[in-house]
N, C-alpha and C positions, 0 to 999 in steps of 0.2 A: 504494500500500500504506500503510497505517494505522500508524502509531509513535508511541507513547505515552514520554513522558520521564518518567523518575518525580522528585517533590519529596517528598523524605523530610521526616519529622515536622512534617508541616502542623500550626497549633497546632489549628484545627479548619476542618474542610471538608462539604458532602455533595454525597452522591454526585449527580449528574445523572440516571443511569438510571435506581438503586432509591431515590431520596430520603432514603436512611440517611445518620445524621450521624456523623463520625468526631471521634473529637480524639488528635493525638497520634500518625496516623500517618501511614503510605506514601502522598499520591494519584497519579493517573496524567492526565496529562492533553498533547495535541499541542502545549501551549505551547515557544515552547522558552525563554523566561527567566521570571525570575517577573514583572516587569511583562504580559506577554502573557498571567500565569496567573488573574487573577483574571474578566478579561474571555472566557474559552475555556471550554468543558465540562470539569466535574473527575470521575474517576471513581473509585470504590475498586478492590482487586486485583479482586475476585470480577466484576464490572464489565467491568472491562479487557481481562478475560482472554475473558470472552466477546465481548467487540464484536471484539478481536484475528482471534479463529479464525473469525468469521464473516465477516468482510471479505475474510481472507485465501483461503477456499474460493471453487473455483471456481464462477462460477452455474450453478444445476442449468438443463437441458435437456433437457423430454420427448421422448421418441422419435416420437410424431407431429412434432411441429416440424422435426425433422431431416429426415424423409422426406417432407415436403411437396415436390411435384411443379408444384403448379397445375394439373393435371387434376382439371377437375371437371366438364367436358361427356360422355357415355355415347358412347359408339359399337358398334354390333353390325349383325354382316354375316355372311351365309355364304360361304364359301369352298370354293376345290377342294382335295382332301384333300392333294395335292404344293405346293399353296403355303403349305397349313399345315405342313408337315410339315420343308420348307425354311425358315419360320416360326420354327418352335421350334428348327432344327437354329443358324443362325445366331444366333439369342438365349442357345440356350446356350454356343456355343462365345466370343460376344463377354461373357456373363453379365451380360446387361440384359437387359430385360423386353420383351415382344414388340412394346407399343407403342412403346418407344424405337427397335426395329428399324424399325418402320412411320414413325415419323418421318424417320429417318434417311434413310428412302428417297424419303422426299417432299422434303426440302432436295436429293438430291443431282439429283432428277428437275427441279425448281426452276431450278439451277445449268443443267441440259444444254437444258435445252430454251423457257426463256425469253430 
């Protein structure tokens, strides 16, 4: 996490982010003595405050990214309508999707009979 010290009444500074020059006031910068401060980024309030709240937010994450599977081979077959039906009853009462049932039963057939 980001923490800015602030050095009151720099006699003049500018800012690093927006290049505005100040004299005479507040800067904000992660140094933490002033030997450290002239060699570190200086920033004004209006600055500060923004790089603050953006650092401190969590990174965004679309919801495809989350829901990625790594299924990306097709599979289609016809079936008899009791092992669809067994199919869907199982997928819904464990509430996974049908091919995770269908996996499931290929690791556990994997397991019994290799």
């Amino acid at each position: 996490m980001l923490q800015f010290k602030l050095f009151p009444r720099v006699e003049q500074f500018t800012c690093d982010n927006c290049q505005g020059r100040f004299y005479e006031k507040t800067a904000y910068s992660v140094a933490h003595d002033w030997e450290e401060f002239d060699n570190l980024p200086t920033f004004c309030f209006n600055c500060a405050t923004i790089i603050e709240k953006r650092e401190n937010q969590p990174p965004k994450v679309d919801k495809r990214t989350l829901n990625k599977t790594g299924r990306t081979h097709q599979l289609g077959t016809r079936v008899r309508k009791d092992f669809l039906r067994k199919l869907k009853s199982i997928a819904r009462k464990e509430k996974i999707k049908y091919v995770e049932v269908l996996e499931r039963a290929l690791e556990c057939y994997e397991k019994n009979h290799f």
